[in-house]
N, CA, C and O atoms as a DFTB+ gen file, in Angstrom:
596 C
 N C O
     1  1      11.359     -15.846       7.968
     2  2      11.375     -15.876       6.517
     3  2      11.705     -14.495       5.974
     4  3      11.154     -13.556       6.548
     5  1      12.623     -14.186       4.825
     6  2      12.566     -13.368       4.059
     7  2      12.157     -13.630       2.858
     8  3      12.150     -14.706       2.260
     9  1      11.720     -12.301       2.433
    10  2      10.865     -12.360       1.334
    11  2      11.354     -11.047       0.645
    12  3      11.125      -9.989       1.231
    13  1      12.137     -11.027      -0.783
    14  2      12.172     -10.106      -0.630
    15  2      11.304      -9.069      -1.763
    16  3      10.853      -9.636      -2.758
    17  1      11.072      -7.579      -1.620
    18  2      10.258      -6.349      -1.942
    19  2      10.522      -6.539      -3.525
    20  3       9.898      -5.677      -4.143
    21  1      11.301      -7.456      -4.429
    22  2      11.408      -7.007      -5.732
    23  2      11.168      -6.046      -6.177
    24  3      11.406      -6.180      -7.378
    25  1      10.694      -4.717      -5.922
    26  2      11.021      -3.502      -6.517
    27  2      10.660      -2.648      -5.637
    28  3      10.211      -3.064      -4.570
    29  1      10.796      -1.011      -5.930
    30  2       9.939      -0.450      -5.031
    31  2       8.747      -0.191      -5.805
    32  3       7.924       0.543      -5.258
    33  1       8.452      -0.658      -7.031
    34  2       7.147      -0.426      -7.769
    35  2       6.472      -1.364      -6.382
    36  3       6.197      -0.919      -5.268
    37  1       6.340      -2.620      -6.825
    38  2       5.853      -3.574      -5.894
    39  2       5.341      -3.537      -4.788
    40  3       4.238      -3.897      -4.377
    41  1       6.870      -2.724      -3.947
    42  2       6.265      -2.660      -2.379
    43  2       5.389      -1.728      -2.630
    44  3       4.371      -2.074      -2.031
    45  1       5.224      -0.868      -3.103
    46  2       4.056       0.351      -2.627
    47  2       2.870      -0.510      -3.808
    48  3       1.753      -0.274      -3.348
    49  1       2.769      -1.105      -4.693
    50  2       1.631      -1.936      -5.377
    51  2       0.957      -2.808      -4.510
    52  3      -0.272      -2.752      -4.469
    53  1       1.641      -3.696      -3.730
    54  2       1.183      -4.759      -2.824
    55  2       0.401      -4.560      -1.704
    56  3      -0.636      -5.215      -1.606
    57  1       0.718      -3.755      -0.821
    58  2      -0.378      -2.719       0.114
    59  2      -1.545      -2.828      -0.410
    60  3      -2.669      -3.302      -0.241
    61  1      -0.782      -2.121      -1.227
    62  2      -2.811      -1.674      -1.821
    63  2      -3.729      -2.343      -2.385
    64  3      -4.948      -2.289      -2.220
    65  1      -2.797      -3.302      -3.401
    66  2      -3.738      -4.479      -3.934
    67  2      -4.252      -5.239      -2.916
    68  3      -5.465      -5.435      -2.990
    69  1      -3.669      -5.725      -1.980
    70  2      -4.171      -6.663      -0.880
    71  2      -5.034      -6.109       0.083
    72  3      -5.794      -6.936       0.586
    73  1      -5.129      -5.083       0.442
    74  2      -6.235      -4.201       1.333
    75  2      -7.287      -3.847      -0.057
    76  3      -8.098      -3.159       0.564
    77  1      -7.724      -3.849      -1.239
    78  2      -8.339      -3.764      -2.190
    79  2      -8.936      -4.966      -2.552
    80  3     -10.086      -4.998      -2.989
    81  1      -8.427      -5.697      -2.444
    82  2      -8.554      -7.269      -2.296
    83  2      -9.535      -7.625      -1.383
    84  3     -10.753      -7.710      -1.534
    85  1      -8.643      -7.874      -0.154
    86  2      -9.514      -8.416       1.202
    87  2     -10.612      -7.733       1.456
    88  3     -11.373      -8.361       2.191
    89  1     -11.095      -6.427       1.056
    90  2     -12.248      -5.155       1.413
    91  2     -13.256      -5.401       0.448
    92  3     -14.442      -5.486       0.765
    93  1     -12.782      -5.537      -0.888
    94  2     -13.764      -6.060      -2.130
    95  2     -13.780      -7.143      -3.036
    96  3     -14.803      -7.575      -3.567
    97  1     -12.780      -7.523      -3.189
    98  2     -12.494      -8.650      -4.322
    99  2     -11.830      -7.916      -4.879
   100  3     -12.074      -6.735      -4.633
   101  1     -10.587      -8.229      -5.969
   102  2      -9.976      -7.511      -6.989
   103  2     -10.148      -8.668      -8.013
   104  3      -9.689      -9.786      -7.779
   105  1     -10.657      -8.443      -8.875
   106  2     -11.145      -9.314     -10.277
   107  2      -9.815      -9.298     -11.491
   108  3      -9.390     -10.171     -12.248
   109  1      -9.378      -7.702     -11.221
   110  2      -8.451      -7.909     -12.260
   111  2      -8.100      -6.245     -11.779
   112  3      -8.817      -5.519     -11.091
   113  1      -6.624      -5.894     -12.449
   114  2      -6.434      -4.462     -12.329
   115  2      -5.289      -4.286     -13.625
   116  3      -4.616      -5.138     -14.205
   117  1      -5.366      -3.065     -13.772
   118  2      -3.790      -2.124     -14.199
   119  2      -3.127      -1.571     -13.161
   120  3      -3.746      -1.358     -12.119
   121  1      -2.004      -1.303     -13.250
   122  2      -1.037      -0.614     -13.006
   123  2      -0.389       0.315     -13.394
   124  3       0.560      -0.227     -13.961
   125  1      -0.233       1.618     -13.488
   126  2       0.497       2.112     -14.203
   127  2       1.156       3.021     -12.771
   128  3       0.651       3.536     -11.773
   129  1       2.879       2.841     -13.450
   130  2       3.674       3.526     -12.562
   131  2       4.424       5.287     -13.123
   132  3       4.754       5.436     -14.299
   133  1       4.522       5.992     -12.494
   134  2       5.595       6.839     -12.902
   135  2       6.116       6.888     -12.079
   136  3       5.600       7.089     -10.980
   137  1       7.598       6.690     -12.312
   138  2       8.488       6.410     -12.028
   139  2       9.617       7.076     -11.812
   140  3       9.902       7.228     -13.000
   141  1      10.890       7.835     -10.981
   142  2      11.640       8.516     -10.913
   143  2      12.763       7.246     -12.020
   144  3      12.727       6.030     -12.209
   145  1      13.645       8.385     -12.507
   146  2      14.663       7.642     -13.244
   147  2      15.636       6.976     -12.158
   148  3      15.743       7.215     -10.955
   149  1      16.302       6.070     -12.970
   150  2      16.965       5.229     -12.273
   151  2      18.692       5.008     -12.846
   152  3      18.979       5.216     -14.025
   153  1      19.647       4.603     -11.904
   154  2      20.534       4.805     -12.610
   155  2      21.193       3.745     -13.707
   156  3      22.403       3.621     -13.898
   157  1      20.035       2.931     -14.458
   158  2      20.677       2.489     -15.482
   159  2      20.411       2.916     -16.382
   160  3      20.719       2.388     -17.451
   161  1      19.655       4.173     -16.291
   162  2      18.866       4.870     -17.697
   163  2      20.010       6.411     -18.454
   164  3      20.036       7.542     -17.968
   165  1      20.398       6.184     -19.057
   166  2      20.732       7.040     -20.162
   167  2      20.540       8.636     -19.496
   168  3      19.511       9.211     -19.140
   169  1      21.824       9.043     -19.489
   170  2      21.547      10.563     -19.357
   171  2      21.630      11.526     -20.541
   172  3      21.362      12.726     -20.492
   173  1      22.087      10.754     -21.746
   174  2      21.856      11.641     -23.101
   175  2      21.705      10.437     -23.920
   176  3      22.127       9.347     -23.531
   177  1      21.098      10.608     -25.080
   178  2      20.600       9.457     -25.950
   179  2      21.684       8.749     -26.281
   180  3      22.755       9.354     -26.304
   181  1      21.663       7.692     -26.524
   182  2      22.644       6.412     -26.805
   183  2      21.640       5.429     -26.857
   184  3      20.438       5.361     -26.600
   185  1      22.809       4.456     -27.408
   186  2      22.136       3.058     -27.507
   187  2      21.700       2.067     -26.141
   188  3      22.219       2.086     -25.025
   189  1      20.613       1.237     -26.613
   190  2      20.387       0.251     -25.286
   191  2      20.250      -1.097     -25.430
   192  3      19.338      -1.407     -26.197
   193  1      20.840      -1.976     -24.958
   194  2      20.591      -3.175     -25.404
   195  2      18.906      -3.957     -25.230
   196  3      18.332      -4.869     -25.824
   197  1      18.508      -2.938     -23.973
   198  2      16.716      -3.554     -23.476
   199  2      16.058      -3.015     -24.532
   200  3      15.543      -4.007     -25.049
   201  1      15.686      -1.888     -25.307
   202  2      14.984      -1.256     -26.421
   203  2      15.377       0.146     -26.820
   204  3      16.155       0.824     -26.149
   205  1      14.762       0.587     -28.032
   206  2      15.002       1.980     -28.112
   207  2      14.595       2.643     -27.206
   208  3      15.583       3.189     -26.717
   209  1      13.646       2.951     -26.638
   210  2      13.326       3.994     -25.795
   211  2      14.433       3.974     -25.037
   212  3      15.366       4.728     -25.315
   213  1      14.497       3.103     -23.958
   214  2      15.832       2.951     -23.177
   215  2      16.660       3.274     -23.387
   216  3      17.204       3.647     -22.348
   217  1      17.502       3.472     -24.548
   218  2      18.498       4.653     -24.994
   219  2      18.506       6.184     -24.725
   220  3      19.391       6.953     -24.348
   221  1      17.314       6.332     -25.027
   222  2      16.569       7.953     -24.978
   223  2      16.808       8.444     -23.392
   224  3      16.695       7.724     -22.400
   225  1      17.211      10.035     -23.425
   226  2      17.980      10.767     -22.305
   227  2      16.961      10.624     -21.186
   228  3      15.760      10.892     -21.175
   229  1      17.577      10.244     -20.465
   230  2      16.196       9.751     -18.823
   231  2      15.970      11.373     -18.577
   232  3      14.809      11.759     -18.441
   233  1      17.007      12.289     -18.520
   234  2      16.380      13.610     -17.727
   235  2      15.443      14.534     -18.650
   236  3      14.679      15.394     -18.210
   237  1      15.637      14.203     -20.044
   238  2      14.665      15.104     -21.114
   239  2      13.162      14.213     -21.629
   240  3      12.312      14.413     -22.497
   241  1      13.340      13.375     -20.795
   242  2      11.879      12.641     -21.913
   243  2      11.066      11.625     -20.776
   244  3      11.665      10.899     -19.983
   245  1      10.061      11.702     -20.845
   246  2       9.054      10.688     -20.396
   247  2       8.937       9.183     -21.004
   248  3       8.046       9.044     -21.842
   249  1       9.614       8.198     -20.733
   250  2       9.578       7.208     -21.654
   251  2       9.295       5.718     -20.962
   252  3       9.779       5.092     -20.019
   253  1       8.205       5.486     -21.987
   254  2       7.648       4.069     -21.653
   255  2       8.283       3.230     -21.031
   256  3       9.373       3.690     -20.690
   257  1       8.085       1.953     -20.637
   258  2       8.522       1.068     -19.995
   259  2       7.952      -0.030     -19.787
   260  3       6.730      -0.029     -19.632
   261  1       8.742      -1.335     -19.727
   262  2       7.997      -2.362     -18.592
   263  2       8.353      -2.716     -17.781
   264  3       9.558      -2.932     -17.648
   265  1       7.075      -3.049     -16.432
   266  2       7.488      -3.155     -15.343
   267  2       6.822      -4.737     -15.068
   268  3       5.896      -5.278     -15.671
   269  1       7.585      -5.213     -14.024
   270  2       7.194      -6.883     -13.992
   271  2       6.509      -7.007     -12.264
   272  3       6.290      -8.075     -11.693
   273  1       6.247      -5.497     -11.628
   274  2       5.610      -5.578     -10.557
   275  2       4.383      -6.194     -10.413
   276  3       4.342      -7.239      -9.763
   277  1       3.109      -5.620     -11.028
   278  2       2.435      -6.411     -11.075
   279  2       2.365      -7.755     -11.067
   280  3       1.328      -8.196     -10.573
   281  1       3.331      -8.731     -11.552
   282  2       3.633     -10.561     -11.663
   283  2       4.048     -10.623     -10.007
   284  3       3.669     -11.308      -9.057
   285  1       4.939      -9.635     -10.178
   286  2       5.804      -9.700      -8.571
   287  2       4.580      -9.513      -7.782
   288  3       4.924     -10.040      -6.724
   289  1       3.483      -9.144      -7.621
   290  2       2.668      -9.052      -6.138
   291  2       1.813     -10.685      -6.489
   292  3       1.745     -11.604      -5.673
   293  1       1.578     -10.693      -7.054
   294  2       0.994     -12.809      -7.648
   295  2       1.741     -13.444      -6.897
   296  3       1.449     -14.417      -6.201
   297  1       2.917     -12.823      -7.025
   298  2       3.898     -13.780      -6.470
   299  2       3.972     -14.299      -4.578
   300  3       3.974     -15.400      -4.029
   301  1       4.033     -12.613      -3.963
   302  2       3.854     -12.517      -2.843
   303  2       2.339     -12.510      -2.341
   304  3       2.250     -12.728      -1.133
   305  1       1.141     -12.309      -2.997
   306  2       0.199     -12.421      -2.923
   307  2      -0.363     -13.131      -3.814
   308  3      -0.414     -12.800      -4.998
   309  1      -0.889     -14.280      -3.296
   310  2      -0.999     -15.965      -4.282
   311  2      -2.701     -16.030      -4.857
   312  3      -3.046     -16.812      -5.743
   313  1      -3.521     -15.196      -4.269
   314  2      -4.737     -14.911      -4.662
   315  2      -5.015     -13.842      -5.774
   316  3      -6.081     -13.732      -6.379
   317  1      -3.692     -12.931      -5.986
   318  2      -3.927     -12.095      -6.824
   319  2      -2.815     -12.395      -8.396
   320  3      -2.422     -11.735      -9.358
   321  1      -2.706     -13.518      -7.973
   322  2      -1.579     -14.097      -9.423
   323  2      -2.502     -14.486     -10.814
   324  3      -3.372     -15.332     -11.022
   325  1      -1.897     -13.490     -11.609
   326  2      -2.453     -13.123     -12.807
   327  2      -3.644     -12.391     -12.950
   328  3      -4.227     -12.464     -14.032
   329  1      -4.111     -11.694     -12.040
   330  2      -5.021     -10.668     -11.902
   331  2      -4.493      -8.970     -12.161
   332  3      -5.077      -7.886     -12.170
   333  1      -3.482      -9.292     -12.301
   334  2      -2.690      -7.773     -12.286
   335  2      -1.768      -7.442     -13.727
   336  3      -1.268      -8.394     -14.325
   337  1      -1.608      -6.235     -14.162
   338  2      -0.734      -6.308     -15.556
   339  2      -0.559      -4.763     -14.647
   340  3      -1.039      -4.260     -13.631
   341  1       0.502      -4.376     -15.786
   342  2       0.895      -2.951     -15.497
   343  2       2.183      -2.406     -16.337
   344  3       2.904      -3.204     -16.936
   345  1       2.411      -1.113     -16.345
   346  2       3.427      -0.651     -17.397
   347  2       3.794       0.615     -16.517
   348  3       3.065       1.043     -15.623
   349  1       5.047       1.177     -16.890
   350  2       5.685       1.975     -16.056
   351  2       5.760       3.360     -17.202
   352  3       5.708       3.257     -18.428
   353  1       5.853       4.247     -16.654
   354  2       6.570       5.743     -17.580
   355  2       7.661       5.937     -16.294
   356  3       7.378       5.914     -15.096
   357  1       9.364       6.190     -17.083
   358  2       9.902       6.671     -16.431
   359  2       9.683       8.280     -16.443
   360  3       8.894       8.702     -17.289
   361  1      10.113       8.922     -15.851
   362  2      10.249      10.722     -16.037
   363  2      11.033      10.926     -15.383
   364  3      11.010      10.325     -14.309
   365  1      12.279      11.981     -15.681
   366  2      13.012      12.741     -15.194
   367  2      12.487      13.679     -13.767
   368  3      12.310      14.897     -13.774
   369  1      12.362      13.060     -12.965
   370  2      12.191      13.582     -11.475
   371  2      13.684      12.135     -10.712
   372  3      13.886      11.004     -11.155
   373  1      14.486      12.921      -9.391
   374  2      14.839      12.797      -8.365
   375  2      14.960      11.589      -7.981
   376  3      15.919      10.850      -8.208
   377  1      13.653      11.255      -7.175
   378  2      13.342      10.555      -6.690
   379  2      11.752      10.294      -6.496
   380  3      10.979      10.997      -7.147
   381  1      11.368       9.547      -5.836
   382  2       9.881       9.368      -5.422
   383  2       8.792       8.713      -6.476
   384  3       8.594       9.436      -7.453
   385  1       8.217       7.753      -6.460
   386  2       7.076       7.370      -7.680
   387  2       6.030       7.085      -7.304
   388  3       5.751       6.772      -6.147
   389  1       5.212       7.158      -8.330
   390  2       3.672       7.072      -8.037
   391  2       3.086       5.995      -8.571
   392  3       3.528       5.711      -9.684
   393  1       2.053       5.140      -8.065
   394  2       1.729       3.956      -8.521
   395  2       0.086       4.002      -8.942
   396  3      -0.486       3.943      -7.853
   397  1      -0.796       4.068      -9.855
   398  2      -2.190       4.165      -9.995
   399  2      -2.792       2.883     -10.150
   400  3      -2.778       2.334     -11.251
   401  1      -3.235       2.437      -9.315
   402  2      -4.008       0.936      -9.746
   403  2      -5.464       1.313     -10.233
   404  3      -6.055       2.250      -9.697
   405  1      -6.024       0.596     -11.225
   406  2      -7.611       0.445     -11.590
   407  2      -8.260      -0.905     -11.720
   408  3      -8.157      -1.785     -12.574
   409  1      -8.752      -0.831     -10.939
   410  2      -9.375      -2.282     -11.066
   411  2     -10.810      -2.429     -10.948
   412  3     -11.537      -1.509     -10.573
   413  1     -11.268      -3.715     -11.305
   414  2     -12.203      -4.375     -11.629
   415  2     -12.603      -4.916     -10.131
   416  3     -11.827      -5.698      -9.582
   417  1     -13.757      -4.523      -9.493
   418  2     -14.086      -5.280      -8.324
   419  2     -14.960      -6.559      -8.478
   420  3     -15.607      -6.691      -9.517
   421  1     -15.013      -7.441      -7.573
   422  2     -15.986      -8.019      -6.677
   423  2     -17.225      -7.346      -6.329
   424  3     -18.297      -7.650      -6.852
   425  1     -17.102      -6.498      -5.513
   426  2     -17.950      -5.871      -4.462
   427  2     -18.385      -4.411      -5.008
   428  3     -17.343      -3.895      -5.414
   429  1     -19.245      -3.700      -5.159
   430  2     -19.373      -2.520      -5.729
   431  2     -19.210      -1.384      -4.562
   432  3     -19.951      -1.241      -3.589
   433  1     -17.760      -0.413      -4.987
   434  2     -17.761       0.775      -4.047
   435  2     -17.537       2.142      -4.310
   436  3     -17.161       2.379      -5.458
   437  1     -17.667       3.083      -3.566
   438  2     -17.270       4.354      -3.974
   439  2     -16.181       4.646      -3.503
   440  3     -15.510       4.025      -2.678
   441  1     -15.897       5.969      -4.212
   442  2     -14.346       6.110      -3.916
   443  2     -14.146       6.450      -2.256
   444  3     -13.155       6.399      -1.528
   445  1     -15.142       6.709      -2.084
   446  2     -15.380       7.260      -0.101
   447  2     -15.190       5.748       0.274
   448  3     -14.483       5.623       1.273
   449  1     -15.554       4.781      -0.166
   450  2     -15.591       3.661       0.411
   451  2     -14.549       2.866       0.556
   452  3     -14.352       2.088       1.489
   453  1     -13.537       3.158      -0.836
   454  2     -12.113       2.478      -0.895
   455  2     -10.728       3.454       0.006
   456  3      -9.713       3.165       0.639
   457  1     -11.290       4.433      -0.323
   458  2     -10.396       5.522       0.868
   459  2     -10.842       5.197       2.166
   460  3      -9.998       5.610       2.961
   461  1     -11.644       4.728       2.661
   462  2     -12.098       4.478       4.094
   463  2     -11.422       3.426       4.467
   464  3     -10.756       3.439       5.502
   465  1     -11.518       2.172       3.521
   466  2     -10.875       1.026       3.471
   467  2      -9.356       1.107       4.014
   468  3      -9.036       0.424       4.987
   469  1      -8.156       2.198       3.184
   470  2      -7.210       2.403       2.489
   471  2      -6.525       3.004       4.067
   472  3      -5.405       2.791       4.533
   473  1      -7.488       3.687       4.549
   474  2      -7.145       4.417       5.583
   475  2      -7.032       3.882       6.618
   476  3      -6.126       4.096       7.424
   477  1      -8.270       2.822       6.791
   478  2      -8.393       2.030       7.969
   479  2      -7.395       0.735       7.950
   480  3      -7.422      -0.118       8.837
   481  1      -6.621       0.700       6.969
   482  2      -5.568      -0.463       6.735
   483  2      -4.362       0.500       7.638
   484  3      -3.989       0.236       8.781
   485  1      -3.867       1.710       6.761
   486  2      -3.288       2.280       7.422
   487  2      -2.956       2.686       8.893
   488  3      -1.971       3.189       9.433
   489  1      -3.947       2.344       9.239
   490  2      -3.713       2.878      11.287
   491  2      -3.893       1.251      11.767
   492  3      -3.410       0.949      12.858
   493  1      -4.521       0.290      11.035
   494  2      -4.160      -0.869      11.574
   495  2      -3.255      -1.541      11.676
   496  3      -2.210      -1.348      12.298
   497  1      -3.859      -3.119      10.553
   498  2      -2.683      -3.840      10.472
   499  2      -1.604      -3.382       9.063
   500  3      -0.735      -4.198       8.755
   501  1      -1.700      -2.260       8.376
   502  2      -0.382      -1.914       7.322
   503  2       0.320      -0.928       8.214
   504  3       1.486      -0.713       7.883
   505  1      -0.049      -0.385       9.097
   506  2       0.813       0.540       9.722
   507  2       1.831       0.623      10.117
   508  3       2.280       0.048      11.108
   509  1       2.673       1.764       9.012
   510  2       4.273       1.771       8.890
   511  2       4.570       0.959       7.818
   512  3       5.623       0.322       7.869
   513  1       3.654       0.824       6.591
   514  2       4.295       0.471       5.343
   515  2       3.331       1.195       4.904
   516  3       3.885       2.281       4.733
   517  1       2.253       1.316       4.607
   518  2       1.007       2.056       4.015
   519  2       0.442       3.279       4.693
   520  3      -0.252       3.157       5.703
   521  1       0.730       4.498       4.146
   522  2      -0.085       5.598       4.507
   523  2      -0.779       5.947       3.696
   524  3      -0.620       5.839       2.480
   525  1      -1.999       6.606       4.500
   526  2      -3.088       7.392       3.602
   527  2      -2.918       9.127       3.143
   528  3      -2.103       9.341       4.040
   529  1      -2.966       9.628       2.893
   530  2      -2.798      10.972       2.474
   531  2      -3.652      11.699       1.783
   532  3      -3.931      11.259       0.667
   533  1      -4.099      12.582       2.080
   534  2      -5.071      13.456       1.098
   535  2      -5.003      15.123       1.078
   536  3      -5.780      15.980       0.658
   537  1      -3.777      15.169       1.697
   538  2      -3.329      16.502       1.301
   539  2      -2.579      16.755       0.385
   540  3      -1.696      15.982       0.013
   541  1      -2.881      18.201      -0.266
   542  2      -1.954      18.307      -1.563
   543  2      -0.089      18.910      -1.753
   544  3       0.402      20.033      -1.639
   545  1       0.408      17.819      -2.017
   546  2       1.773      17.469      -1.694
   547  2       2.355      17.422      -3.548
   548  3       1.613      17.673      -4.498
   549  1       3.629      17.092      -3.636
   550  2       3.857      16.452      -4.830
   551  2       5.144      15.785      -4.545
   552  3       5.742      15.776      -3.469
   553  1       5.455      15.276      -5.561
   554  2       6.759      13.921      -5.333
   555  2       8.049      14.197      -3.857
   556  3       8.299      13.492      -2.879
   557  1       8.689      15.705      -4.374
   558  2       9.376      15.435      -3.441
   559  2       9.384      16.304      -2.151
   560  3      10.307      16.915      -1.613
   561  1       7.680      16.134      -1.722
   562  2       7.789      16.505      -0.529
   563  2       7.626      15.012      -0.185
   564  3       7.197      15.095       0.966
   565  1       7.704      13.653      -0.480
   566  2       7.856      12.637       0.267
   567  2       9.126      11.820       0.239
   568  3       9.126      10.639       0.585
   569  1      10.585      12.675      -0.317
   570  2      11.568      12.223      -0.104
   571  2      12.311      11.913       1.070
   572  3      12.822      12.797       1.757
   573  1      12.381      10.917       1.285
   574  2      12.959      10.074       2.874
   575  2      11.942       9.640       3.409
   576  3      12.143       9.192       4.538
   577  1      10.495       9.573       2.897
   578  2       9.473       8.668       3.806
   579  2       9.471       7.559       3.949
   580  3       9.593       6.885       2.927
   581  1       9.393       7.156       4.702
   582  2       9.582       5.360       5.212
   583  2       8.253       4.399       4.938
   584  3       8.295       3.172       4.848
   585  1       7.319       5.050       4.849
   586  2       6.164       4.187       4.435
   587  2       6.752       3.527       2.673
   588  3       7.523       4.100       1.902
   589  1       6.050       2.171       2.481
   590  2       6.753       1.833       1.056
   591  2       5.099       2.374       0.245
   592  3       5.021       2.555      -0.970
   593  1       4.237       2.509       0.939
   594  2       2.854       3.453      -0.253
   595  2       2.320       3.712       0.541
   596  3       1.281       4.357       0.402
């Protein structure tokens, strides 16, 4: 079967929701992405047919967005459909994006407890799509990494 990643918001969202999931319950979450620009976005202001912002110069401005990842992991993950919302900021960076989930548990944990989780997915069964990290890095020291989060 293929299935495919509908975005790279997604692939690196889905990891995590589902190891967040299976470890505690996920009741409900946000999403919020930042996002490297992309090339249908405006390199000096002009018009857009999706909204104003979307007109606005991708390399000078931080600008809102929506993203339909969150629906997309419901999709591939059938326990977490309609538990998830989320909104994107593009920003003028390269490459590389960052995904913040917050959610609402099941199970009550600490953050030692969901990083333990996060980690122990990582060397198991996500290993080689999900890494853990806790050294201090920024966007593009993870340009060309193969993990999708």
């Amino acid at each position: 079967d293929i299935v495919s990643n509908a975005s790279c918001t997604t692939n690196c969202l889905a990891p995590i929701a589902k190891v967040v999931n299976d470890e505690f319950g996920l009741k409900e979450g946000l999403m919020t992405t930042v996002h490297a620009v992309t090339a249908t976005q405006q390199t000096v202001d002009g018009p857009s047919q999706k909204d104003w912002r979307g007109g606005r110069a991708a390399c000078y401005n931080i600008i809102p967005s929506s993203t339909g990842a969150a629906k997309a992991v419901g999709k591939v993950i059938p326990e977490l459909n309609g538990k998830l919302t989320g909104m994107s900021f593009r920003v003028p960076t390269a490459n590389v994006s960052v995904v913040d989930l917050t959610a609402r548990l099941e199970k009550g944990a600490s953050y030692e407890t969901v990083c333990a989780a996060i980690k122990a997915a990582s060397e198991g069964p996500m290993k080689g799509y999900l890494q853990y990290q806790n050294q201090d890095i920024v966007s593009s020291d993870l340009i060309g990494h193969t993990h999708s989060s």
